[in-house]
One Martini backbone bead per residue (centre of mass of N, CA, C, O) as a GRO file, in nm:
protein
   90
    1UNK     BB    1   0.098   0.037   0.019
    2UNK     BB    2   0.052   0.338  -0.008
    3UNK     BB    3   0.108   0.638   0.151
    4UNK     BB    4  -0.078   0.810   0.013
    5UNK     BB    5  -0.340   0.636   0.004
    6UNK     BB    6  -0.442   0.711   0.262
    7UNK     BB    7  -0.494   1.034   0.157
    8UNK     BB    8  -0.723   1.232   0.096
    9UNK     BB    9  -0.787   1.511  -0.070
   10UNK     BB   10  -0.949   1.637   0.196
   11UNK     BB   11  -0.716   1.580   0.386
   12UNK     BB   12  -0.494   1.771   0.221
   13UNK     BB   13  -0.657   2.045   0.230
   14UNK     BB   14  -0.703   2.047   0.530
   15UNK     BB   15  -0.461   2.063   0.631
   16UNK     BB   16  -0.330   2.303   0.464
   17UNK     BB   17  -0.506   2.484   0.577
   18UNK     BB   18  -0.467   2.463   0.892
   19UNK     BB   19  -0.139   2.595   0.788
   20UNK     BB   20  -0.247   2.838   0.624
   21UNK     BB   21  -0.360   2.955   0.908
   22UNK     BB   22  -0.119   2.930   1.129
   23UNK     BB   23   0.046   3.133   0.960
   24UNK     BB   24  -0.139   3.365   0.970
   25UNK     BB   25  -0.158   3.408   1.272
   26UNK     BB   26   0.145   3.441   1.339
   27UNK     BB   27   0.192   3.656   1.143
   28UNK     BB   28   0.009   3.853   1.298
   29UNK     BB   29   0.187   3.837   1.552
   30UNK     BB   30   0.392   3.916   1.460
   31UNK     BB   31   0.279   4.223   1.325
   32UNK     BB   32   0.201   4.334   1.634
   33UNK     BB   33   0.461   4.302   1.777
   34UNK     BB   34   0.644   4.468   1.576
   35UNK     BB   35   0.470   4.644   1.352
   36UNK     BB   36   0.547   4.971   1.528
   37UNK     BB   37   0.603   5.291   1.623
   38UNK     BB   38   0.840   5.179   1.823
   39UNK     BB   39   1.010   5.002   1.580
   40UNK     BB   40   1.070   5.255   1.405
   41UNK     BB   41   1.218   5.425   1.114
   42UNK     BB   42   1.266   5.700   0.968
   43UNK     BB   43   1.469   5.786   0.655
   44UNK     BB   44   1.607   6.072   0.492
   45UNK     BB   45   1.761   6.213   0.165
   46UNK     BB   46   1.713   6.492   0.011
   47UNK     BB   47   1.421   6.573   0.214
   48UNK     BB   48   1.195   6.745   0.280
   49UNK     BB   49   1.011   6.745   0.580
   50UNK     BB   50   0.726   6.777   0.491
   51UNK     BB   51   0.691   6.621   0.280
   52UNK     BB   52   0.749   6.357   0.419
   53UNK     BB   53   0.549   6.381   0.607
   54UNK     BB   54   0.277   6.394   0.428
   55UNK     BB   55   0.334   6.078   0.316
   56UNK     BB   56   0.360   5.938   0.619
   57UNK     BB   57   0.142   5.978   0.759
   58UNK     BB   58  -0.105   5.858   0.615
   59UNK     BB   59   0.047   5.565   0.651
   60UNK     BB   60   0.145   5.590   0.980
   61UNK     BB   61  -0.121   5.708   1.123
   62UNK     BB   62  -0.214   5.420   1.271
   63UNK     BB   63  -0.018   5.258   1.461
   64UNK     BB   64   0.088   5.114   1.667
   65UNK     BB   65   0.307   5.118   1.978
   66UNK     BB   66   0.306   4.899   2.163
   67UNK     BB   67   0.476   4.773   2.383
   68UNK     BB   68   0.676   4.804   2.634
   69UNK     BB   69   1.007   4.802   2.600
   70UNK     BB   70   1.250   4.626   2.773
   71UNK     BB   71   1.533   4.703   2.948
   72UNK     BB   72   1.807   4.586   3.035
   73UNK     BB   73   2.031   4.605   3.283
   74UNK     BB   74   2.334   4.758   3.289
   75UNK     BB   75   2.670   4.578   3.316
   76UNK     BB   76   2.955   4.584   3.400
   77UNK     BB   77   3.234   4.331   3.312
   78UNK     BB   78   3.485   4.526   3.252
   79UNK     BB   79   3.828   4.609   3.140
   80UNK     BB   80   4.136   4.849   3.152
   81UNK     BB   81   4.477   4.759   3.200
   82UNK     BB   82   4.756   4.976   3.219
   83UNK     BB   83   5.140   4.920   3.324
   84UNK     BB   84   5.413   5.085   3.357
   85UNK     BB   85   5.765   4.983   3.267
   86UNK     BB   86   6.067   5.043   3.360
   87UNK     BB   87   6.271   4.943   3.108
   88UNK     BB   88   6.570   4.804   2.948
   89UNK     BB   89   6.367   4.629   2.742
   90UNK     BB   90   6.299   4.590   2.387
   0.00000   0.00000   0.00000
């Protein structure tokens, strides 16, 4: 018996189906947590800067902030020593 004979065409359907609504809400949460207002950079060169406002505003006011992103605590965790000494060997 083929291993493919066991699954009908709606079986392989509903699968793929499945998988492709998993993919779909997966993509949709990648997007909600990433693609927030907090979390992009506008960046133009040898553009006036209200002209760019202008185009970006209307494509990007509405964008959620996202939740606040938490920052760790740093600590210094090393540096450098270095000691003089006079001596005779070059």
């Amino acid at each position: 018996m083929d291993l493919l004979s066991v699954h009908t065409d709606a079986d392989v359907k509903k699968k793929i189906s499945e998988f492709l609504s998993l993919c779909d809400n997966l993509f949709l949460l990648i997007l909600q947590e990433n693609y927030t207002a907090n979390r992009m950079v506008l960046a133009a060169y040898g553009v006036d800067h209200e002209h760019l406002i202008s185009i970006a505003e209307p494509l990007l006011y509405d964008l959620n902030r996202g939740p606040p992103v938490e920052v760790p605590k740093s600590s210094y965790t090393g540096g450098d020593f270095r000691h003089k000494v006079d001596s005779e060997v070059i």
